[in-house]
C-alpha positions in Angstrom: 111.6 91.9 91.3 112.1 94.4 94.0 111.2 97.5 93.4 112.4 100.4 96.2 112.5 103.2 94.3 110.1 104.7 91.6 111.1 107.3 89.0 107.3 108.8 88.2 107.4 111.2 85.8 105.3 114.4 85.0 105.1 116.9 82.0 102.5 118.7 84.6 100.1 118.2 82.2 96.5 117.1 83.9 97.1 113.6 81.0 100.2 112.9 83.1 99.0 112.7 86.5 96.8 109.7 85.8 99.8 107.1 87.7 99.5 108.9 90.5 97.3 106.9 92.5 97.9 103.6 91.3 101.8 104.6 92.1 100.9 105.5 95.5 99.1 102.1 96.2 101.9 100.3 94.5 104.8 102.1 97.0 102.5 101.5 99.8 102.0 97.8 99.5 106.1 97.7 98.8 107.3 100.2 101.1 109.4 101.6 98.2 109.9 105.5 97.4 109.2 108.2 94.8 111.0 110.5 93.2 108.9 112.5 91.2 110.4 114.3 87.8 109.6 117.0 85.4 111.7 117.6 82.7 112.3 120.8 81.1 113.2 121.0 77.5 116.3 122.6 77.1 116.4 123.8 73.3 119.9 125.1 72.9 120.9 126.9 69.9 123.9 128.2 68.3 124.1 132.3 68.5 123.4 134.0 65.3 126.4 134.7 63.2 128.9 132.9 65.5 128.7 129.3 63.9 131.7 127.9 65.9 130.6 129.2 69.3 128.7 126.6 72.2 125.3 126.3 71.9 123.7 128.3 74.6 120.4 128.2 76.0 117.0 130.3 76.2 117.2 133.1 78.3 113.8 131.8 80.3 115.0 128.5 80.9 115.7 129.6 84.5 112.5 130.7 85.1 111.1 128.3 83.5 112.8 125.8 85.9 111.9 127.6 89.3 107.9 127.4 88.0 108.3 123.6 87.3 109.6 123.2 90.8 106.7 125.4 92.3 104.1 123.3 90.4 106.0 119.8 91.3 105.6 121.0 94.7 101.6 121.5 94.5 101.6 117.8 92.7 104.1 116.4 95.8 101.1 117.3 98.4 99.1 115.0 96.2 100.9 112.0 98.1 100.5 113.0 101.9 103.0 111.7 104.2 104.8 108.8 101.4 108.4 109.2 101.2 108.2 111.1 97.8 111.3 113.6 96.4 110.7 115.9 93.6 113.5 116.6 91.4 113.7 119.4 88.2 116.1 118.9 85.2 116.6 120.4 82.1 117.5 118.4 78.9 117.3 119.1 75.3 116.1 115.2 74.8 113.5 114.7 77.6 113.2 110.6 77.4 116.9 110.2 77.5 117.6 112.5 80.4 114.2 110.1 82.1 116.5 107.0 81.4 120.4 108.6 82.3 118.4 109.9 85.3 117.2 106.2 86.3 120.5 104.5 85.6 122.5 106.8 88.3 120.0 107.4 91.0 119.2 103.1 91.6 115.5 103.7 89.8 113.9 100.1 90.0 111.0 101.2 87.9 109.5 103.8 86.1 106.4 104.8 85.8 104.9 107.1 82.8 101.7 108.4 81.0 101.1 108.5 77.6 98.8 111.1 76.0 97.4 109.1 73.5 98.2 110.6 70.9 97.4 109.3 67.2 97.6 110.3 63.4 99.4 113.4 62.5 99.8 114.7 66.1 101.7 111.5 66.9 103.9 112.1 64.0 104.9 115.8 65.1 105.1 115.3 68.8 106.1 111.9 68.9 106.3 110.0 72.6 108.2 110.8 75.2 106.6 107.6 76.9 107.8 105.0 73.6 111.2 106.4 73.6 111.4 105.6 77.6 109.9 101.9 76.8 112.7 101.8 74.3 115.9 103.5 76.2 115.5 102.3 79.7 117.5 99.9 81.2 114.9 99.2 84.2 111.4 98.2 83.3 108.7 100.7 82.8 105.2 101.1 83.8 102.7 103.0 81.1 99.8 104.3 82.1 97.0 105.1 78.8 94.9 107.1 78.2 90.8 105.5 78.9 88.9 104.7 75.5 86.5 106.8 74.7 
């Protein structure tokens, strides 16, 4: 397999930065590159009282997308002088924009944390991470939480 680009994903979340060093020692050893991606979820709703009209989305979601780029620019220092691109979307189904994304930008791998998750929380939530292992078309790298 030869892997020159990695897709590593982040919700921001302190949980999701736990790839980031064994990615970094992976696109070392390979001399591949990074693009690293935060998703923004882009709940669209129909307006009130106008049933037919386009779904629109939240007024904040552009706000909300300019902080996501300011905070994937503090995590990008994390990875000094690698060849690593940040990239911001919004999507109203987070793994499936993940897996589009890495179809039409020649992702070899990604890489992902889960939050470990389990019971009723799992059930609510679900798993961004499982529905990547599930919908990509590349293979995928999963990074777990430590036992406790």
């Amino acid at each position: 397999m030869n892997v020159r680009h990695v897709l590593l994903t982040t919700d921001l979340s302190p949980e999701s930065t736990r790839p980031y060093g064994p990615v970094q020692e992976l696109v070392k050893k390979l001399g591949a590159r990074v693009t690293l991606m935060n998703v923004v979820l882009d709940l669209q709703a129909v307006p009130h009282g106008a049933a037919f009209a386009p779904a629109v989305s939240s007024a904040t979601l552009g706000a909300e997308l300019e902080r996501a780029r300011e905070q994937l620019a503090e995590h990008r220092a994390d990875f000094g002088d690698l060849d690593v691109r940040t990239e911001v979307i919004a999507a109203p189904d987070v793994a499936r924009a993940i897996c589009r994304w890495a179809e039409s930008h020649d992702v070899d791998l990604i890489a992902i944390s889960t939050h470990g998750r389990k019971g009723w929380r799992h059930l609510a939530l679900g798993s961004v991470a499982e529905q990547v292992l599930r919908y990509a078309e590349v293979p995928v790298l999963s990074f777990h939480r430590p036992r406790e």
